[in-house]
C-alpha atoms as one frame of an Amber mdcrd trajectory, in Angstrom:
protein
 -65.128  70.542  53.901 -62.423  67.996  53.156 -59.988  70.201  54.309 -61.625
  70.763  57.249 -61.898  67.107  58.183 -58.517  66.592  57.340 -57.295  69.102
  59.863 -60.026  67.429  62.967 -58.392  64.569  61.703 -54.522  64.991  62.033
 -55.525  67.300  65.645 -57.229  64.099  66.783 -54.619  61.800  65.702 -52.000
  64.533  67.584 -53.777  64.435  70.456 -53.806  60.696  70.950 -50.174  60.447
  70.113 -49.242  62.958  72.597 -51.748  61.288  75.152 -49.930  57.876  74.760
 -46.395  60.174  75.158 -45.652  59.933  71.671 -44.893  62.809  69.594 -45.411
  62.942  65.748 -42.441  65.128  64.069 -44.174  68.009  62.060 -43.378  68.080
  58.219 -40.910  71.136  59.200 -38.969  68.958  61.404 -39.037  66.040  58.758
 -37.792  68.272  56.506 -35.235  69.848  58.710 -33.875  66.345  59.447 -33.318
  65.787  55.637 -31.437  69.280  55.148 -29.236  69.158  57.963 -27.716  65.247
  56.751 -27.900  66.616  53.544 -25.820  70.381  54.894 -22.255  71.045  53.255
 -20.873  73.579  55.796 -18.511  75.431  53.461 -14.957  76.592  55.057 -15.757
  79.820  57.745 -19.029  78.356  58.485 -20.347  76.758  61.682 -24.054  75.465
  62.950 -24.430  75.465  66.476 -27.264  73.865  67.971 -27.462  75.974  71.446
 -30.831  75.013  72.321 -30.227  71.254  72.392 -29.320  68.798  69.811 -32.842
  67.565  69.795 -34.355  71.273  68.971 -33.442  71.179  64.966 -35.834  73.820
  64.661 -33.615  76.616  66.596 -29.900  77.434  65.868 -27.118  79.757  65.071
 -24.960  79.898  62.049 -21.632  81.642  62.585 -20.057  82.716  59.470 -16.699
  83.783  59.183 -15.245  85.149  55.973 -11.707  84.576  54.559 -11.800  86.689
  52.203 -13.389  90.537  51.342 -14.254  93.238  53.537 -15.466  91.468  56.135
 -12.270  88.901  56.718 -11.438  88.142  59.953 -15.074  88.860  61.397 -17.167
  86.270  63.585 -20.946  87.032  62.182 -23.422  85.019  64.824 -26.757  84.525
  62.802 -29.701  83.103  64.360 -32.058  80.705  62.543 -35.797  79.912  63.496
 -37.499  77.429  61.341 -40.899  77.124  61.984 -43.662  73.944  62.051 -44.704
  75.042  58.531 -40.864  74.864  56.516 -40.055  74.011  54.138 -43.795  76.234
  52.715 -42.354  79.623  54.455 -38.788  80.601  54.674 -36.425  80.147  58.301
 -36.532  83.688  60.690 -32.762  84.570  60.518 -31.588  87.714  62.740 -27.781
  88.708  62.630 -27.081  88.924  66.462 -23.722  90.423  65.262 -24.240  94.418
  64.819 -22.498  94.986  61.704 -22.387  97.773  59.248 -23.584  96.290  56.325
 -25.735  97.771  53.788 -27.849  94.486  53.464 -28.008  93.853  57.373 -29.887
  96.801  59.614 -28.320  97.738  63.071 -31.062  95.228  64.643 -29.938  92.253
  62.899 -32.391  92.050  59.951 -31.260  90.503  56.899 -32.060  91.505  53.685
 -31.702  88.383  51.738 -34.586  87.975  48.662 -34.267  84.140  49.273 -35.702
  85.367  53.307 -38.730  87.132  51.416 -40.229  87.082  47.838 -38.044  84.717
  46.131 -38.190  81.907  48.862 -39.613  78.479  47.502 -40.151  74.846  49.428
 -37.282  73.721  46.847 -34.944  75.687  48.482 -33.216  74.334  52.086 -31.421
  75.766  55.034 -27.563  74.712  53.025 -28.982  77.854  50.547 -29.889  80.130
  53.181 -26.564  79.406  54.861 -24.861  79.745  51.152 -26.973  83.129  50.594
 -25.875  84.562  53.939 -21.821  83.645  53.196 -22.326  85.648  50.261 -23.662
  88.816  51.094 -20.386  88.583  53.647 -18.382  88.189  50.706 -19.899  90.310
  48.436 -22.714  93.241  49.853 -25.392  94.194  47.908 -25.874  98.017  47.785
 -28.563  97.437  45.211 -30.967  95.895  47.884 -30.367  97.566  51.489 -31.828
  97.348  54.698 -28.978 100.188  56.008 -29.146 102.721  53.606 -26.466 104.961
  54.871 -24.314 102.133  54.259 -25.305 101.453  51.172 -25.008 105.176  49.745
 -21.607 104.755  51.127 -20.778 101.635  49.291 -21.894 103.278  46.245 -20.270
 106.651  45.699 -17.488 105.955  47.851 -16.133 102.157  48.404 -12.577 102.814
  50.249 -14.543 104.843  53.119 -16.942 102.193  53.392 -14.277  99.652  53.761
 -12.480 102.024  56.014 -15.413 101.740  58.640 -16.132  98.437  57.694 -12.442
  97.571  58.553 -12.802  99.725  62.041 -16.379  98.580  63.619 -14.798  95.267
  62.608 -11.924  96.736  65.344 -14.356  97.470  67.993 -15.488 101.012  68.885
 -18.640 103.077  68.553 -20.451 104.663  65.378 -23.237 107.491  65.043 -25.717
 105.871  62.512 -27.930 108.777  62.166 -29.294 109.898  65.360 -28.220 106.342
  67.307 -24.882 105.793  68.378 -24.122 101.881  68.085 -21.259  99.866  69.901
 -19.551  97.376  67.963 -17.527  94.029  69.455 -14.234  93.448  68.314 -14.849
  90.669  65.371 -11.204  90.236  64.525 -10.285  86.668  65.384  -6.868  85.669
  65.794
């Protein structure tokens, strides 16, 4: 019943803020302003806020690795945070099609701290930390593309091979789908 009250209240309380053209900031957005002055963008990382520097709750996170098997690559993620954050985890979609073993050919992202292992402690700076990682280091233990992780597995120089060439631009037959990659390689 508290509960209950609770929420009639706060709606009531939105309402009339929003009627007087006020508008309370969710505990998402509170919390979003605290990560983001509190954000260490490490080297090869950039936040772009492409929706409007007043929408903190939409943006992309371009990661670009100086080092591994993807160096050289421009990796475009995109980051919803919803009302509710920091109590479930950010959406995060790679727009980038990449083979990877822990990103699928839609842009999922296999990333525990995305699913099971996500807790309110945790802030967008460790997202953005997991996903530079997993460009750094893939996880064949864990996959979303399991082709690509069998390949990783039993044979690492092929996978870097391909790695190395979708990073090139081109096309590649994942199974029955034939997928067209971008040429990452910046200059």
């Amino acid at each position: 019943m508290i509960k209950l009250f609770s929420l009639k209240q706060q709606k009531a309380e939105e309402e009339k803020a929003a009627a007087e053209g006020k508008t309370k900031a969710s505990a998402g957005q509170i919390r979003m302003q605290k990560d983001l002055s509190e954000l260490t963008l490490g080297k090869g990382v950039e936040l772009e806020f492409h929706m409007g520097a007043d929408n903190l709750m939409e943006f992309k996170v371009h990661v670009m690795p100086d080092d591994g098997m993807y160096k050289g690559g421009r990796f475009t993620f995109d980051f919803k945070v919803s009302p509710s954050y920091p109590h479930e985890p950010p959406k995060v979609l790679c727009e980038t099609t990449v083979y990877h073993p822990n990103i699928d050919m839609e842009g999922h992202v296999c990333l525990n701290i995305l699913r099971e292992d996500w807790k309110p402690v945790l802030t967008i700076n460790s997202v953005i930390y997991g996903l530079t990682f997993l460009m750094l280091e893939p996880n064949a233990d864990d996959p979303l593309n399991k082709e690509a992780a069998t390949m990783l597995e039993q044979n690492r120089k092929q996978f870097e091979q391909i790695v190395r060439r979708t990073l090139r631009g081109g096309q590649m037959k994942v199974g029955a789908q034939t997928y067209s990659f971008a040429s990452l390689v910046r200059d």
